[in-house]
N, C-alpha and C positions, 0 to 999 in steps of 0.2 A: 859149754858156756859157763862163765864165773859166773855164781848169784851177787848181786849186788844190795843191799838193801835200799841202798841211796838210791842208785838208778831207778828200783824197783817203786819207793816211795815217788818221784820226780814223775815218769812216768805214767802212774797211776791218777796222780792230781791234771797231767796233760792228758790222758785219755778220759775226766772225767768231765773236763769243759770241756772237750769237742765232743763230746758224745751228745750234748745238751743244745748244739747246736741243728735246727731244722734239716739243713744236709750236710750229709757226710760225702765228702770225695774220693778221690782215690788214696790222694793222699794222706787221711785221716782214718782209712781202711787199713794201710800197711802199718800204722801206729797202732791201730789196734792189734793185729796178726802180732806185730813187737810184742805185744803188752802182754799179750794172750797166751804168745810162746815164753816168755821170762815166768808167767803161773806158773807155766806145766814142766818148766825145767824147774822150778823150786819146788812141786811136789814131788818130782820126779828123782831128784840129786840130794832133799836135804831130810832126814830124818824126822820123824812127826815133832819130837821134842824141839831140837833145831828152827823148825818151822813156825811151832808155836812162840817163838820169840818175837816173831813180827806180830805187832800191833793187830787186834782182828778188823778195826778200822779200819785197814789198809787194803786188807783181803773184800771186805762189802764194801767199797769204793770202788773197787776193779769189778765188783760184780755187778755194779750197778751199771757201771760204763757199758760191759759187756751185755747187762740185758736193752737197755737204750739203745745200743747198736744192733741186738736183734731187732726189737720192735723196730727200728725206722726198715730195716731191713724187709720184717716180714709186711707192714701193711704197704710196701708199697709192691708189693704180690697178690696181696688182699690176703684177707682171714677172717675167720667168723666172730672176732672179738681180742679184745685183752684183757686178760682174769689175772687183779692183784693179788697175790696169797699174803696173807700178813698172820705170818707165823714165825714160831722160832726157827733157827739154822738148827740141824743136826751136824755136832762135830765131824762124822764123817761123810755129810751131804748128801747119802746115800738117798735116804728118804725124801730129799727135799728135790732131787733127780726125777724119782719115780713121780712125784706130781708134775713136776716140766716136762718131763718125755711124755706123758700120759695126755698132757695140753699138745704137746708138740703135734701129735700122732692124731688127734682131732682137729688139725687147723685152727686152735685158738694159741694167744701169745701168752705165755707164763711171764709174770713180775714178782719174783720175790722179795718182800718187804720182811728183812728180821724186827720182830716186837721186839723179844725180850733177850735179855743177858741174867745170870745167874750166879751169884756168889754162895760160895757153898760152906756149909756152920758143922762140923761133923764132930766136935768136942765131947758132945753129950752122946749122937748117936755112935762113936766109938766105945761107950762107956757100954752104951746096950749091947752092943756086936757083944761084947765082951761077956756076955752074959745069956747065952743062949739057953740055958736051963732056965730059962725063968716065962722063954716064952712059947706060943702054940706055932708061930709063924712069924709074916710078915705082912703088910698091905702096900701093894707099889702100885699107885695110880699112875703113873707115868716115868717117862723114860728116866727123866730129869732126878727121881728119886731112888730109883736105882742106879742112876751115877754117882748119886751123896752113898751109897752105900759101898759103893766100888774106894770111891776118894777116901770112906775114913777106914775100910778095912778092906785092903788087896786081895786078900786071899780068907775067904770064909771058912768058917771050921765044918767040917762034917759031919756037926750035929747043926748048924744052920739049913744043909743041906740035906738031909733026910725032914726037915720039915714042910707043911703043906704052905702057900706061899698063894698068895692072891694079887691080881693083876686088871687093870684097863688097858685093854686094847691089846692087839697083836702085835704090834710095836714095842710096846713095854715088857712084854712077857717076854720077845727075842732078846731084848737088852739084858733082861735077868738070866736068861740064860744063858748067854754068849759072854756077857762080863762079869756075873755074879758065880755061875754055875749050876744054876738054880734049875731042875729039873721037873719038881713036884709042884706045877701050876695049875690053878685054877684062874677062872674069870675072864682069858682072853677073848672072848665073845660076847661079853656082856654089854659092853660099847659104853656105857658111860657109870657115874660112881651111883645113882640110883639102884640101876640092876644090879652091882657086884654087891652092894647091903643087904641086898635080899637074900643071894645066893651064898652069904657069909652066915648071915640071921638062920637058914635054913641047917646049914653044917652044923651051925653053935647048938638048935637046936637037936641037933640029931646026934649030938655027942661028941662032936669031934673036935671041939677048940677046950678044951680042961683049964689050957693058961691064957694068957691077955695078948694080943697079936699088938706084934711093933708098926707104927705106921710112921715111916719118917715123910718130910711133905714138906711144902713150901709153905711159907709164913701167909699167904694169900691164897692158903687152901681154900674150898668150898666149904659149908657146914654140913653136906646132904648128908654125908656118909658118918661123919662121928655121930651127928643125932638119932639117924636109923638106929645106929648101932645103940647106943644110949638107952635109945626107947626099949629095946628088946634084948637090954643087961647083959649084950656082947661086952666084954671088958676090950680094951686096947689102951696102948699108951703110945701119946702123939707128940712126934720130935721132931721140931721146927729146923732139918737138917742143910733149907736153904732159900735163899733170899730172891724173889723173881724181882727184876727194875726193869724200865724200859731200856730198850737198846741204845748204846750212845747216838746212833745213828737214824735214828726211826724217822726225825723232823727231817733230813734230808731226804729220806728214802720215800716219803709220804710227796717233798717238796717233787720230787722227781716226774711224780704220780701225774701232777697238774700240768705238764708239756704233754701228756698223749692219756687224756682222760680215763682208765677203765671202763669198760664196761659190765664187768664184775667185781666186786667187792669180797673175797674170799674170810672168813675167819675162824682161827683155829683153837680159841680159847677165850675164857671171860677174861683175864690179865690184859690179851692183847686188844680186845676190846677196848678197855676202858683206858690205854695208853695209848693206843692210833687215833681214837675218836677225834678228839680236839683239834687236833693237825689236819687229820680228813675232813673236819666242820667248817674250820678257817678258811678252808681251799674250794671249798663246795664242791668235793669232789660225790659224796650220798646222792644230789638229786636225779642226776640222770646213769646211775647204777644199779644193778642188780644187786643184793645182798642173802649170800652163802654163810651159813654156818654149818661150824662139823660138832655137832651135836648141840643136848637139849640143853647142856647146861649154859654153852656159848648165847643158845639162842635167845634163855634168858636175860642174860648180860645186854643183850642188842634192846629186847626188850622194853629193858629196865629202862635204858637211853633213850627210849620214842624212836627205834630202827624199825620200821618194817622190814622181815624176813623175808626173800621171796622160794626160796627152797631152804630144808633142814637136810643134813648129811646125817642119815642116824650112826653110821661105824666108819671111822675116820681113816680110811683105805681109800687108795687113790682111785679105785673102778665106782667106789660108790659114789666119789665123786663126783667124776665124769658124770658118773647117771646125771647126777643132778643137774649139772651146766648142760648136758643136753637135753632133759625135760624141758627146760627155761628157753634154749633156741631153737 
């Protein structure tokens, strides 16, 4: 099959009204099977570069269609619920799979909701890359900031890489080392930036940090971890290497929410927090939900907004998940 992209856009906008419609037929079934099979021949036939040419609105429009038409699908088999995730997409999906299949495999319906998008500032921290004698390490709180390190330096030097390197979560620490090359990590179990300050504070004290650790991060960082570190004369130098906004897409994707209500509420960061809220208040989609955060900082954020929590995810893995949605039913 030719890829088209006209088709593919044309397409995508017809499979996303009928999908919004109460039922589907048969013949709104074999448009989607169209729809479904033109993806998978374009991830299939066209190079990642190639691919990313197409608009990423294009791609979560088809996603959305595609999950609408699970859900009408799956409750009318029944299920034990449908759990919003309102997180960001990982570019290679991989992760964002392992919570759907993870939902799937427990009879509840996965809806992924993208928050955020990400423009990336790497001017300055290409100035630091450039400059690895100067420092002890690095601090990657998340994935997203070891991508700003991939984007402004491909290939790290071998004195980045013999140094000791700190990380949130097991997610970010594979990033670092699968795209960075990054071997000598700490902190992948510390689950959020409270514990990693500690277990930093602890090293520095113990002699092992001599220079100021690089921490590139998003301009809507948390404060926890520079003031820890502050309080207890760890040095770091912090490079604003990229910019969180909400999704282009987020007001639809929330809009969607309101034809088949959640019964869970998933969330995976303060940013997304405070960028889905508004849209979920409008819609009154809070009162008859459950509310998931993955972790304490998140939980904060819900907080802060007057959200009751009804479960806290303390390490952001998709089993501890589950725990938690099936504590809750």
């Amino acid at each position: 099959m030719t890829f088209s992209i006209t088709l593919f856009k044309r397409s995508v906008y017809d499979i996303y009204r009928l999908t919004r419609l109460t039922v589907i037929g048969v013949s709104e079934i074999r448009l989607i099977a169209n729809v479904v099979h033109l993806y998978q021949t374009a991830h299939r036939t066209l190079v990642v570069s190639s691919f990313r040419l197409l608009k990423e609105e294009w791609c979560h429009v088809l996603s959305a269609a595609v999950q609408g038409f699970r859900c009408n699908r799956a409750m009318s088999g029944g299920s034990r619920g449908i759990v919003a995730l309102f997180k960001s997409t990982d570019e290679t999906t991989s992760n964002d799979d392992r919570y759907l299949s993870i939902l799937e495999e427990n009879n509840f319906i996965g809806m992924l909701v993208p928050t955020l998008s990400f423009q990336f500032q790497t001017e300055h921290l290409r100035e630091c890359l450039n400059q690895p004698e100067k420092y002890s390490g690095m601090i990657l709180t998340s994935q997203r900031s070891a991508e700003s390190v991939n984007k402004a330096f491909a290939d790290l030097s071998d004195a980045w890489k013999e140094k000791r390197h700190y990380c949130v979560g097991i997610k970010t620490a594979e990033t670092a080392a699968t795209l960075l090359g990054l071997k000598n990590l700490a902190g992948q179990d510390c689950g959020n930036a409270a514990n990693l300050s500690s277990l930093i504070v602890q090293e520095f004290q113990n002699g092992y940090l001599p220079l100021p650790l690089l921490f590139p991060c998003s301009s809507l960082k948390m404060d926890t971890l520079p003031r820890t570190l502050a309080e207890h004369d760890v040095s770091i130098e912090i490079v604003n290497s990229y910019v969180t906004v909400p999704h282009p897409l987020l007001q639809d994707f929330v809009l969607q929410l309101s034809h088949k209500v959640p019964d869970y509420l998933v969330f995976f960061s303060p940013s997304g927090v405070n960028f889905s809220l508004p849209f979920i208040r409008e819609l009154g989609l809070i009162a008859n939900s459950k509310i998931i955060s993955i972790g304490s900082t998140t939980e904060r954020a819900l907080q802060d907004s007057n959200i009751s929590v009804s479960r806290v995810c303390r390490k952001p893995t998709p089993e501890d998940f589950i725990a938690a949605i099936n504590s809750l039913s």
